[in-house]
N, CA, C and O atoms as CSV, one atom per row, in Angstrom:
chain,resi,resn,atom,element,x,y,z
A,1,UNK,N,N,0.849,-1.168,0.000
A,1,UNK,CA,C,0.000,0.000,0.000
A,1,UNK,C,C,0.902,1.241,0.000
A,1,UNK,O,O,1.887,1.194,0.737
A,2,UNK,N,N,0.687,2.377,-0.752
A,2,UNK,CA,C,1.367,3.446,-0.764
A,2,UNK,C,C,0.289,5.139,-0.683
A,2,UNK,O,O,-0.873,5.350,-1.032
A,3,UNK,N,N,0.686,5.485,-0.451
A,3,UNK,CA,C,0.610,6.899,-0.550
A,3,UNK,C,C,-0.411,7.202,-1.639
A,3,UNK,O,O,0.090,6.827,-2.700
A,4,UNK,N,N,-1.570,7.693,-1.836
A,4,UNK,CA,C,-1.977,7.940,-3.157
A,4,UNK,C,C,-1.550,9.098,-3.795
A,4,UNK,O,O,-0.473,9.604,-3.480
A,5,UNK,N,N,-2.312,9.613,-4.715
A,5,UNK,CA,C,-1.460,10.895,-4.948
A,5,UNK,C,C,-2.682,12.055,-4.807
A,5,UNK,O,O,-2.401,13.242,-4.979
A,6,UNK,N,N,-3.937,11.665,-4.509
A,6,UNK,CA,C,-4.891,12.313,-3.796
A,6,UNK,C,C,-4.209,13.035,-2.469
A,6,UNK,O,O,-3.995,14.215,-2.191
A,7,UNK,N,N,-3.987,11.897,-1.839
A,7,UNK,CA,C,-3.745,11.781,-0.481
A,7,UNK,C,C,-2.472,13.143,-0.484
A,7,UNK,O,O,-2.696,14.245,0.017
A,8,UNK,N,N,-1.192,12.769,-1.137
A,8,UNK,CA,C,-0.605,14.181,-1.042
A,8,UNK,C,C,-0.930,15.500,-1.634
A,8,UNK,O,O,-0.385,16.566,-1.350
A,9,UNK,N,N,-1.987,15.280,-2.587
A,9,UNK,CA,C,-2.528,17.004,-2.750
A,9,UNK,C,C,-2.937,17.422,-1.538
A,9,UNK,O,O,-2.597,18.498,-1.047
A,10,UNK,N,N,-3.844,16.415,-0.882
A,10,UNK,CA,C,-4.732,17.130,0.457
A,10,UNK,C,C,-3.875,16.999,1.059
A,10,UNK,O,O,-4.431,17.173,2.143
A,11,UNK,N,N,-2.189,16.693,1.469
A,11,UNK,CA,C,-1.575,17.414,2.662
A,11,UNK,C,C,-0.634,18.415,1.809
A,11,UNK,O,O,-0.458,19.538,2.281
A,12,UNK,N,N,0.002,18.067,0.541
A,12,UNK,CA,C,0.076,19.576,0.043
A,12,UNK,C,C,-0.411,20.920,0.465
A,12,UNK,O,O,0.252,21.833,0.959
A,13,UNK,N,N,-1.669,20.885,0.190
A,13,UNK,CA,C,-2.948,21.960,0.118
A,13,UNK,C,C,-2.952,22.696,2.182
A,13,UNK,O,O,-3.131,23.830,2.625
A,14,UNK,N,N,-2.661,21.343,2.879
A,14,UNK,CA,C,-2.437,22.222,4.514
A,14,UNK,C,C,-0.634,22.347,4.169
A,14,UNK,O,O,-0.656,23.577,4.119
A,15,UNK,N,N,0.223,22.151,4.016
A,15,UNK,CA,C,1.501,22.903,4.003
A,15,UNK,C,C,1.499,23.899,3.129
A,15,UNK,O,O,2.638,24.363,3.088
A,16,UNK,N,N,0.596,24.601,2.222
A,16,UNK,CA,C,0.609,25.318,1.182
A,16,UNK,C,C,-0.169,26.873,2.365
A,16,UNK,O,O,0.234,28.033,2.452
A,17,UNK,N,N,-1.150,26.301,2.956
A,17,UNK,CA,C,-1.532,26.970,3.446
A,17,UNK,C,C,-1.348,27.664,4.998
A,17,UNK,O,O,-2.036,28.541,5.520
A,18,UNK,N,N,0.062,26.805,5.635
A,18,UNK,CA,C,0.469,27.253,6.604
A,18,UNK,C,C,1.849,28.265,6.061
A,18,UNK,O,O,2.204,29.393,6.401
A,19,UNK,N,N,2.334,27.405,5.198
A,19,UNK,CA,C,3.417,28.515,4.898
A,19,UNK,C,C,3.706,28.174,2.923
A,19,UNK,O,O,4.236,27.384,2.142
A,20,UNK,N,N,2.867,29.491,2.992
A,20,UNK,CA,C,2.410,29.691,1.628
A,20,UNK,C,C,3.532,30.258,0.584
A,20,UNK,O,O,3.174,30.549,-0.557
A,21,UNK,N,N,5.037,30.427,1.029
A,21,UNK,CA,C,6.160,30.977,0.207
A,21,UNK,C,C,6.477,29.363,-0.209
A,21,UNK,O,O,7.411,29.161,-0.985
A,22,UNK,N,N,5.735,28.276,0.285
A,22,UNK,CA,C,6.720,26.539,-0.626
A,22,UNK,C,C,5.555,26.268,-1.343
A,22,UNK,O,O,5.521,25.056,-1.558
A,23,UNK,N,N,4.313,26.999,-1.944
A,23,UNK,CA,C,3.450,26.927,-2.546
A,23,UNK,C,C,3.785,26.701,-4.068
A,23,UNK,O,O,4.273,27.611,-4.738
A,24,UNK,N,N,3.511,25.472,-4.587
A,24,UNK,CA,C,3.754,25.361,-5.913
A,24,UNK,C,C,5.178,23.562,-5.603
A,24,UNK,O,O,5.417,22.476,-6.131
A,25,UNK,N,N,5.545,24.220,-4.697
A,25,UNK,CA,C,6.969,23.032,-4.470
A,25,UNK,C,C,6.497,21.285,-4.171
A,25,UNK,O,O,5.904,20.876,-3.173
A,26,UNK,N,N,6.832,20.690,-5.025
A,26,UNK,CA,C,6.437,19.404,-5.170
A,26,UNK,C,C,7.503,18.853,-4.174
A,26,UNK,O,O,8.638,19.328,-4.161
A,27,UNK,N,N,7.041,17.627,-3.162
A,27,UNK,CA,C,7.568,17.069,-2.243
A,27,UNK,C,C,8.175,15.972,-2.195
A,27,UNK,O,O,7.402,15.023,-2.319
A,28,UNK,N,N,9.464,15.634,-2.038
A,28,UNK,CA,C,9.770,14.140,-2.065
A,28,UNK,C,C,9.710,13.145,-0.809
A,28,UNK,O,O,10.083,13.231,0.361
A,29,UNK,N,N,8.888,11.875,-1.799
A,29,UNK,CA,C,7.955,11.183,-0.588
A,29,UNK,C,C,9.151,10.625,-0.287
A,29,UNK,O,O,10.181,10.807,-0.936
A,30,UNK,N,N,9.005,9.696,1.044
A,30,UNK,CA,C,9.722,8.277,1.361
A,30,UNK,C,C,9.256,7.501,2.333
A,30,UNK,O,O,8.788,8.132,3.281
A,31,UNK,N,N,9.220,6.104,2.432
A,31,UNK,CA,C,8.380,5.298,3.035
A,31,UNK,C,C,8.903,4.968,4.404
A,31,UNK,O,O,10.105,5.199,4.540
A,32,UNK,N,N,8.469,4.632,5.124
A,32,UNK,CA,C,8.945,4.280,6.721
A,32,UNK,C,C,8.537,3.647,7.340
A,32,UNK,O,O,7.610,4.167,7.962
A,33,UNK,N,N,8.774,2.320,7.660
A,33,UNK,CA,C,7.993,1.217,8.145
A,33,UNK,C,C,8.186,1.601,9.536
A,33,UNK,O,O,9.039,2.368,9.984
A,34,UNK,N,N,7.126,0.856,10.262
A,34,UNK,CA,C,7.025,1.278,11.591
A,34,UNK,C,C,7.119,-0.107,12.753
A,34,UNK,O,O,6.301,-1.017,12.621
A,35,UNK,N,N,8.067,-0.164,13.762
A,35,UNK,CA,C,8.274,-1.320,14.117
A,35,UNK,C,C,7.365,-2.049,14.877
A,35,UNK,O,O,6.825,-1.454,15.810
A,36,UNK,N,N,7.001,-3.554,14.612
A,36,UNK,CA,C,5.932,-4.427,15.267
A,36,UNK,C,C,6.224,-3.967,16.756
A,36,UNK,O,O,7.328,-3.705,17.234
A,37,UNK,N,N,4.978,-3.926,17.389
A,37,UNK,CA,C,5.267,-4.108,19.415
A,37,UNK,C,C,4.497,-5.239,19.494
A,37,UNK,O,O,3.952,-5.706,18.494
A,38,UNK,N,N,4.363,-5.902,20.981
A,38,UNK,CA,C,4.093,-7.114,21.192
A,38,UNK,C,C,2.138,-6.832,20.950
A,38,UNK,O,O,1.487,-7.806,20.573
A,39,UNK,N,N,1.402,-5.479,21.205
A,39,UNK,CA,C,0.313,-5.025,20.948
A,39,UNK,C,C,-0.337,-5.413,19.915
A,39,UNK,O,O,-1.438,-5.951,19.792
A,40,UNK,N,N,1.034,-4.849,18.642
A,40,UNK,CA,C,0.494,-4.897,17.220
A,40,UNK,C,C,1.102,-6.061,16.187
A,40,UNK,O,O,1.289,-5.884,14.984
A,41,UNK,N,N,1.353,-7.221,16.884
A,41,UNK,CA,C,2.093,-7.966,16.114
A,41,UNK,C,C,1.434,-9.022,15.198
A,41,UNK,O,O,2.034,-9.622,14.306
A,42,UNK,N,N,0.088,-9.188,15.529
A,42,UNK,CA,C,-0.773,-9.643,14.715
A,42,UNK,C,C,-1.293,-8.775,13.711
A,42,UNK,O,O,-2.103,-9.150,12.863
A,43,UNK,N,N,-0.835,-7.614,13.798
A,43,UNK,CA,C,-2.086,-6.482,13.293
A,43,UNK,C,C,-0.913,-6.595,11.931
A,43,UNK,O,O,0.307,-6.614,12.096
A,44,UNK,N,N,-1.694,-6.668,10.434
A,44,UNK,CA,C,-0.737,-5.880,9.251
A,44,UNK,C,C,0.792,-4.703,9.700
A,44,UNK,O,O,0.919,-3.793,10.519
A,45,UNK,N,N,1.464,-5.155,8.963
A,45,UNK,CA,C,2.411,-3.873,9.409
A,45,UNK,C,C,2.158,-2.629,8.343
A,45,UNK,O,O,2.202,-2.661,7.113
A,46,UNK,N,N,1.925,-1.710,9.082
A,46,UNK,CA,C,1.725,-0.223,8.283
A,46,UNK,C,C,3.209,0.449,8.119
A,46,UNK,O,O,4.257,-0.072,8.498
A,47,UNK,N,N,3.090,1.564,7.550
A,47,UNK,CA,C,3.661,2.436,7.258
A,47,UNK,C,C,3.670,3.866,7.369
A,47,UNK,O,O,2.647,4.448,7.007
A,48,UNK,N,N,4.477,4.430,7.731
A,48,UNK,CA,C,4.430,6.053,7.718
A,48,UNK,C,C,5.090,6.759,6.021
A,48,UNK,O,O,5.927,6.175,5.333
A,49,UNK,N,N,4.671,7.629,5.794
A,49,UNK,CA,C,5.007,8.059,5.054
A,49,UNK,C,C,5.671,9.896,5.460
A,49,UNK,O,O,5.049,10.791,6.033
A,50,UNK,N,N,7.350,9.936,4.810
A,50,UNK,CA,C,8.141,11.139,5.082
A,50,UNK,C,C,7.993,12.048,4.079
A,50,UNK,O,O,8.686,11.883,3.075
A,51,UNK,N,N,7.306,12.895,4.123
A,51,UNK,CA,C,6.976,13.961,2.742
A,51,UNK,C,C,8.128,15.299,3.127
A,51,UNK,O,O,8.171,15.930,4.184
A,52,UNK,N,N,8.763,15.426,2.246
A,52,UNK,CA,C,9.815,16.580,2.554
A,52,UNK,C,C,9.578,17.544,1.476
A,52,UNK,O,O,9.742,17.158,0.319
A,53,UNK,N,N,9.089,19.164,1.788
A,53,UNK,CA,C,9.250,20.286,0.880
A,53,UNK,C,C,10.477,21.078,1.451
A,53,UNK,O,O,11.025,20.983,2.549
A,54,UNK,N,N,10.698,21.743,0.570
A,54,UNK,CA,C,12.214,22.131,0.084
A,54,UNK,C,C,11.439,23.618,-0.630
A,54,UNK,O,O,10.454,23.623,-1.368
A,55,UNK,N,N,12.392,25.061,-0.045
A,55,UNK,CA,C,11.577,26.037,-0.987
A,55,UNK,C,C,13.038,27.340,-0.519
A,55,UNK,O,O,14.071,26.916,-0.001
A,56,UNK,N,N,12.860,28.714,-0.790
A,56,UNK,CA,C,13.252,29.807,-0.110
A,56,UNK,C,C,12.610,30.926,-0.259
A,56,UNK,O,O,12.268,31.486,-1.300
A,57,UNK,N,N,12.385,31.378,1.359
A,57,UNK,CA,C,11.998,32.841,1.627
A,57,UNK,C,C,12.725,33.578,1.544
A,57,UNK,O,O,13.945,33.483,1.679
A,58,UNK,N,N,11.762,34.905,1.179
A,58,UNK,CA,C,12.462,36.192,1.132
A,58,UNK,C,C,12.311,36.889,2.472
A,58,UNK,O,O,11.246,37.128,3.043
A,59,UNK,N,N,13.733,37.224,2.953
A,59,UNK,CA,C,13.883,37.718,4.190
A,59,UNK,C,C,13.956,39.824,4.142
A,59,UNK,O,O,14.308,40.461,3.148
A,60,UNK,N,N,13.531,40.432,5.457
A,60,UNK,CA,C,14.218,42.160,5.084
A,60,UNK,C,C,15.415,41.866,4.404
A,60,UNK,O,O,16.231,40.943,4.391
A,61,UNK,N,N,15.223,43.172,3.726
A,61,UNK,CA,C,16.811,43.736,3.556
A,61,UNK,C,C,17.285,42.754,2.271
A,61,UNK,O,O,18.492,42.685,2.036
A,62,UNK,N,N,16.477,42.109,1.564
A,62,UNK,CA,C,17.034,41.222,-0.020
A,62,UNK,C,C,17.858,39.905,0.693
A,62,UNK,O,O,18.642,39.335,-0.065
A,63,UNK,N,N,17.787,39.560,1.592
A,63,UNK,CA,C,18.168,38.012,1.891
A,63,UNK,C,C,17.324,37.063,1.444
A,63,UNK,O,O,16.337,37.298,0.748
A,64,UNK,N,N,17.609,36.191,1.749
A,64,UNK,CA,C,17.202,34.588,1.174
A,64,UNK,C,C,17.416,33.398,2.549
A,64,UNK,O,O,18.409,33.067,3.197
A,65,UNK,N,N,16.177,33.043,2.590
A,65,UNK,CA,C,16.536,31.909,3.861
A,65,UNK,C,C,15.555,30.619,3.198
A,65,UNK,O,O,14.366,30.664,2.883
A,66,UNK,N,N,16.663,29.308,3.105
A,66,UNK,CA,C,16.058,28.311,2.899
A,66,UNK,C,C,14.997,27.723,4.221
A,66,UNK,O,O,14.934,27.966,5.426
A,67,UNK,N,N,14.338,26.953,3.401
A,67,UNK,CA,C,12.853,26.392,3.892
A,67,UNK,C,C,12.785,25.254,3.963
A,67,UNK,O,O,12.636,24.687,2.881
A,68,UNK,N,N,12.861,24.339,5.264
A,68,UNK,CA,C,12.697,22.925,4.926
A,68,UNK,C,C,11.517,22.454,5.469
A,68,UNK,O,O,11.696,22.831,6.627
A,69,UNK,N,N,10.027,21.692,5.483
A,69,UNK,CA,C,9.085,21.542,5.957
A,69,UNK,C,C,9.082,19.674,5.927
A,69,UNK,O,O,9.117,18.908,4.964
A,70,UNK,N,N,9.043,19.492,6.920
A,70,UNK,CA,C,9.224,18.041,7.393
A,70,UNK,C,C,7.371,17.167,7.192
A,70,UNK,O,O,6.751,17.512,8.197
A,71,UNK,N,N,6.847,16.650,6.680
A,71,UNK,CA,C,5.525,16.198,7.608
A,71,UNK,C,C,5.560,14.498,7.538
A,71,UNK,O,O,5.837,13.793,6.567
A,72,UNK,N,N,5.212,14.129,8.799
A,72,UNK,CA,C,4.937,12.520,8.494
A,72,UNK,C,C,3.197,12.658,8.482
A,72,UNK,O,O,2.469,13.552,8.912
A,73,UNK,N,N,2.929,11.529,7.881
A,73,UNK,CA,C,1.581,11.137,8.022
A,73,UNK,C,C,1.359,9.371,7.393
A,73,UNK,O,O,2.035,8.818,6.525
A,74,UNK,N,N,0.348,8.875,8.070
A,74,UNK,CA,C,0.119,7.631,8.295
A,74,UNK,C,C,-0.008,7.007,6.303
A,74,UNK,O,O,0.386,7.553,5.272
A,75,UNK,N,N,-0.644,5.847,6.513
A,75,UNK,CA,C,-1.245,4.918,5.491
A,75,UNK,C,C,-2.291,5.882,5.040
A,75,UNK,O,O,-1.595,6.557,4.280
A,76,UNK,N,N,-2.894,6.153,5.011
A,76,UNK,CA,C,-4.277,6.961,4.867
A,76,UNK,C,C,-4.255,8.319,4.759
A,76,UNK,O,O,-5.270,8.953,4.471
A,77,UNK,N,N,-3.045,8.899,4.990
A,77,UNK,CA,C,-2.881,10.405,4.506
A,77,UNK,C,C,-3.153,11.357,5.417
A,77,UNK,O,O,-2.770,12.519,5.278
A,78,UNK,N,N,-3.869,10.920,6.469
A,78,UNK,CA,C,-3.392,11.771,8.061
A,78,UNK,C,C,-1.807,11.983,8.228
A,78,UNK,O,O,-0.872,11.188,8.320
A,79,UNK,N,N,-1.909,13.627,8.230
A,79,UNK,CA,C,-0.909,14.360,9.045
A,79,UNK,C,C,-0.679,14.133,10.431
A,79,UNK,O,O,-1.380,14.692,11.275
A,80,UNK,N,N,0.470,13.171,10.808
A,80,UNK,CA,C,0.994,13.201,11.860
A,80,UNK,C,C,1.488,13.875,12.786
A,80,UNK,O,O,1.258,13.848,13.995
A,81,UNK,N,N,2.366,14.652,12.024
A,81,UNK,CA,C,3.516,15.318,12.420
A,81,UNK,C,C,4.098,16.569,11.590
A,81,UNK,O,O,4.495,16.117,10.516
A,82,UNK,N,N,4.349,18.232,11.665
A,82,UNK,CA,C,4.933,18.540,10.769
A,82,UNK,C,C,6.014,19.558,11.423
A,82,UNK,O,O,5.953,20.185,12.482
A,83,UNK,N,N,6.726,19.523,10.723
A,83,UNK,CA,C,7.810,20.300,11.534
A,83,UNK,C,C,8.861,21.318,10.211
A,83,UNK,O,O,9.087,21.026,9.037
A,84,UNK,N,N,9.247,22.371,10.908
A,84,UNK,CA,C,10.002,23.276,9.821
A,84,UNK,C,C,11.367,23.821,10.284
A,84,UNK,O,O,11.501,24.544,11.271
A,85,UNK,N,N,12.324,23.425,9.518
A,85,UNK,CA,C,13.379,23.858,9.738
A,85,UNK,C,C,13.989,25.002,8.918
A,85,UNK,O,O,13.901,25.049,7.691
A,86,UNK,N,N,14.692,26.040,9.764
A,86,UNK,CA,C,14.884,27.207,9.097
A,86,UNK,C,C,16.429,27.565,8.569
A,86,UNK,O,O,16.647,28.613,7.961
């Protein structure tokens, strides 16, 4: 099972809209298996999926500061997690 590509427009569309200067920036996926616990060891093993945008803002004064926007989200395209590094 993977990622659809539904599934990353609609988390596109919330990173587009929290920080709207990586708007347009296509994301590179990557898959992340998630390790069995004794809970889930009968259960299918899922996956997370690592969506990484990549962009640069314009800072005062004619600078330039790169943009890195981290998000995990499950099998199903729930946003887990998103995080931004500056």
């Amino acid at each position: 099972m993977s990622l659809s590509s539904g599934n990353i427009k609609t988390i596109s569309v919330r990173v587009y809209k929290k920080f709207p200067e990586l708007k347009g920036v296509s994301p590179s996926v990557s898959k992340q298996s998630i390790p069995n616990t004794k809970t889930s060891s009968k259960a299918i093993q899922n996956y997370r999926y690592l969506l990484t945008y990549k962009g640069v803002a314009a800072m005062p004064g004619g600078y330039m500061m790169n943009r890195i926007v981290r998000v995990v989200a499950n099998h199903k395209g729930k946003v887990l997690k998103m995080a931004l590094s500056k």
